[in-house]
ZATIGU-211232 format. One line per 5 residues: number of its first residue (from 0); their letters; for each residue x, y, z of C-alpha. Coordinates in nm, 4 decimals, decimal comma, padded with zeros to 6 digits. Layout:
N
NUM> a> X Y Z ~ ...;
END
This chain:
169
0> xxxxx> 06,7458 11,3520 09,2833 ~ 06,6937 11,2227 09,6473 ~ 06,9505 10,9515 09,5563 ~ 07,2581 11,1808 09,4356 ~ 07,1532 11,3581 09,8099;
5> xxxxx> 07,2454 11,0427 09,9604 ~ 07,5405 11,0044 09,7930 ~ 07,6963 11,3392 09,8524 ~ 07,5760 11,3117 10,2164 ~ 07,7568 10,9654 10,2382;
10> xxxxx> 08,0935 11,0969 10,0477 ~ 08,0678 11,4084 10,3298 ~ 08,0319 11,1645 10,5962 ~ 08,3395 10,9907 10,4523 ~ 08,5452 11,3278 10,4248;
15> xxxxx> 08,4602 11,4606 10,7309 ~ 08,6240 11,1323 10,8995 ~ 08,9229 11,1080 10,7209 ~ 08,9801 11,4377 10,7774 ~ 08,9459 11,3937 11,1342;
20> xxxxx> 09,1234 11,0609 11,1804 ~ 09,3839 11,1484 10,9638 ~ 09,4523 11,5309 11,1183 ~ 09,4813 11,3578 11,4750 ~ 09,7294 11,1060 11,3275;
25> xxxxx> 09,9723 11,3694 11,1594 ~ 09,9123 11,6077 11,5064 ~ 10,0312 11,3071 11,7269 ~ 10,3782 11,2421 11,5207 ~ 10,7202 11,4377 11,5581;
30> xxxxx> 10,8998 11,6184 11,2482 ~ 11,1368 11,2902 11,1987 ~ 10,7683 11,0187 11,1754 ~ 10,6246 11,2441 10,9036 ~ 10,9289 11,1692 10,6862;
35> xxxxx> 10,9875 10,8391 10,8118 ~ 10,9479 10,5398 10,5730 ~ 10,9462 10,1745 10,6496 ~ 11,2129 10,0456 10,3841 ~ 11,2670 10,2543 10,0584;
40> xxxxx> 10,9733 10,1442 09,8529 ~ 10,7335 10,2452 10,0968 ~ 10,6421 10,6034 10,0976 ~ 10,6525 10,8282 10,4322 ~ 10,3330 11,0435 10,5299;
45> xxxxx> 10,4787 11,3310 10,3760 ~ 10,4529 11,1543 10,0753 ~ 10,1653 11,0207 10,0862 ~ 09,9976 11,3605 10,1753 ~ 10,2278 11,5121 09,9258;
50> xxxxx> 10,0081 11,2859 09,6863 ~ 09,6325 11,3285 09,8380 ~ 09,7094 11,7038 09,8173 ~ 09,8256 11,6609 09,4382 ~ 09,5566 11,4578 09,3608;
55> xxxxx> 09,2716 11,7010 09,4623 ~ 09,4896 11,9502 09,3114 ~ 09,4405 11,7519 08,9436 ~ 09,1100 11,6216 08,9981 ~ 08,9020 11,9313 09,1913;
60> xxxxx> 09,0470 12,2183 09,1446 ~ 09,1103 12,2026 08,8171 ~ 08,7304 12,1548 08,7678 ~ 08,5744 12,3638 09,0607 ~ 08,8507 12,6920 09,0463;
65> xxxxx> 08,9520 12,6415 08,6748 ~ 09,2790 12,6221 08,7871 ~ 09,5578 12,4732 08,5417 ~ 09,6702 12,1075 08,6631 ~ 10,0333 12,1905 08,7586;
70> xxxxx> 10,0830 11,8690 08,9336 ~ 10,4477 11,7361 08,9390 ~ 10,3111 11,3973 09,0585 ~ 10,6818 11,2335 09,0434 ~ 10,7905 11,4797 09,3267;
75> xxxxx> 10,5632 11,3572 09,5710 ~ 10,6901 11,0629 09,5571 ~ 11,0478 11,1340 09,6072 ~ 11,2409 10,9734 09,8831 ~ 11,3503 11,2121 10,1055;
80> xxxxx> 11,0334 11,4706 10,0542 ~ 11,1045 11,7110 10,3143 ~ 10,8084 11,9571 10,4733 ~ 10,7480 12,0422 10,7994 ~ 10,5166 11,9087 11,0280;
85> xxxxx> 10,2823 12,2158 11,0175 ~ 10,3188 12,2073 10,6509 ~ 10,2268 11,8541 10,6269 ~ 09,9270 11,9349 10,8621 ~ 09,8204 12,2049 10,6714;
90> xxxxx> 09,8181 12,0247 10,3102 ~ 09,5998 11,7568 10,4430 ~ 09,3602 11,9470 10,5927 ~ 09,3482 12,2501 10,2574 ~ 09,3102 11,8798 10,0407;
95> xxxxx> 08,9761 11,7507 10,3173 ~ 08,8643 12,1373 10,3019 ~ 08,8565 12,1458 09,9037 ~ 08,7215 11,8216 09,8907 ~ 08,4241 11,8663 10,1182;
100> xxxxx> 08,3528 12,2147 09,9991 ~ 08,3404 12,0727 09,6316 ~ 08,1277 11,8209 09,7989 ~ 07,9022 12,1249 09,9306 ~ 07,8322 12,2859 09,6041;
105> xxxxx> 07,7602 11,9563 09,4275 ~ 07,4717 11,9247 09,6737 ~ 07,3807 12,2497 09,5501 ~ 07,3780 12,1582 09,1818 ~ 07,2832 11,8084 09,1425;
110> xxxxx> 07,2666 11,8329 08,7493 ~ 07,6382 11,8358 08,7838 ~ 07,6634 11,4662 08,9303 ~ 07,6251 11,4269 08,5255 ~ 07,8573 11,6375 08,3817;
115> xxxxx> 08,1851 11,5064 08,1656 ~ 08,4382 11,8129 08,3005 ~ 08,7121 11,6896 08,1455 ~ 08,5982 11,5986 07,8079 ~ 08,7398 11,9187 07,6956;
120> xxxxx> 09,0421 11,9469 07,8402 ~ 09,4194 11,7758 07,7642 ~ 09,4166 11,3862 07,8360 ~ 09,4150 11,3193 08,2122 ~ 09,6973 11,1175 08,3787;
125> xxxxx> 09,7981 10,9377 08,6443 ~ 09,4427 10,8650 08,7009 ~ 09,2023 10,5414 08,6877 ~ 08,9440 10,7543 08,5094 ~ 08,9306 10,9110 08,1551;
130> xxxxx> 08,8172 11,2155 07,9778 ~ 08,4751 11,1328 07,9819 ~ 08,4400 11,0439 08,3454 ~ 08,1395 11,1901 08,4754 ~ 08,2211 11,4030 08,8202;
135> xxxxx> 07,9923 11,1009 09,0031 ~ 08,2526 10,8913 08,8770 ~ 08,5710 11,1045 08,9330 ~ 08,4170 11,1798 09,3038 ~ 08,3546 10,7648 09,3810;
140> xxxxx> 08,7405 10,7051 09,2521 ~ 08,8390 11,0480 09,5025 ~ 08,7017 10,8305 09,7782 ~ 08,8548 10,4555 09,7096 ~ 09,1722 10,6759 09,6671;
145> xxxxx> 09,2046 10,9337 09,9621 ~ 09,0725 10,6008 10,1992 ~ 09,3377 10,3909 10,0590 ~ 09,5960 10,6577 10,1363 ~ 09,4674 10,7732 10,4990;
150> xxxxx> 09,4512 10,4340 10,5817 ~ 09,8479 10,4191 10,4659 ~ 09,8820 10,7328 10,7247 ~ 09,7434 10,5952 10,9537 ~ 09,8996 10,2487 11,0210;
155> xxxxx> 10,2336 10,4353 10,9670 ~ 10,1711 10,6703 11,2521 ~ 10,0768 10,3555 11,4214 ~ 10,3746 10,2076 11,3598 ~ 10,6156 10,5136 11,4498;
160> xxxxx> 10,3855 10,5807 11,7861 ~ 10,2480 10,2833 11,8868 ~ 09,9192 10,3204 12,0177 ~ 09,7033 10,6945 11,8762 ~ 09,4978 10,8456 12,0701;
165> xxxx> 09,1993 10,9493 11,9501 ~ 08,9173 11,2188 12,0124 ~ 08,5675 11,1276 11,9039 ~ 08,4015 11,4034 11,9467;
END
């Protein structure tokens, strides 16, 4: 299993710097550039955290807490999403945390890598993966998506700040 090691190392990695990148971003902004949108089909960072925090919602806890999906995915998308900065703040780092700590017990239990956890349960949706999506799967679509959506965070920070800076420690 040295291989699924490498994996979960590299998706921790990952995390662990989208977390970062994307906590300084959101920490840099006022109240009014965390609801800001360019035009009204774009979505402001409220959204799209609104969404990242929905989507680990669905896709972890659901598996790792047994938690009911109670998602309202059409709400956090809604123009005009209001929350607080600190709430905002908050919701993206409780999504990195649950991600990296589901990340923690996979290393843990390797023979889960394998596993079909929603073969059992009602049809998923909203998502690019099935019901019999294996969690190696479900955890390589967690990453194209939460990237994607950081990366959305961050050039609109960029955008409503100019220039970030950044701590690399």
């Amino acid at each position: 299993m040295e291989i699924a090691n490498e994996v979960i190392d590299s998706m921790l990695i990952k995390f662990n710097s989208e977390k970062k990148w994307t906590l300084q971003a959101i920490a840099q902004l006022s109240e009014e550039d965390i609801t800001w949108a360019p035009n009204s089909e774009s979505n402001s960072i409220t959204n799209l955290v609104a969404h990242i925090r929905g989507c680990v919602h669905s896709r972890i806890e659901t598996i790792y807490y047994d938690i009911p999906d109670t998602r309202d995915r059409d709400k956090e998308f809604e123009r005009g999403l209001k929350y607080s900065k600190e709430q905002v703040f908050n919701m993206a780092k409780e999504a990195f945390d649950i991600i990296i700590q589901y990340l923690e017990h996979l290393r843990s239990n390797l023979e889960l890598l394998l596993s079909q956890p929603f073969i059992n349960r009602p049809p998923l949706t909203y998502s690019q993966v099935n019901n019999e999506t294996t969690v190696l799967n479900l955890m390589i679509a967690i990453v194209r998506e939460i990237h994607y959506h950081t990366g959305q965070i961050i050039y609109a920070a960029k955008i409503r700040k100019g220039q970030l800076v950044w701590n690399y420690d």
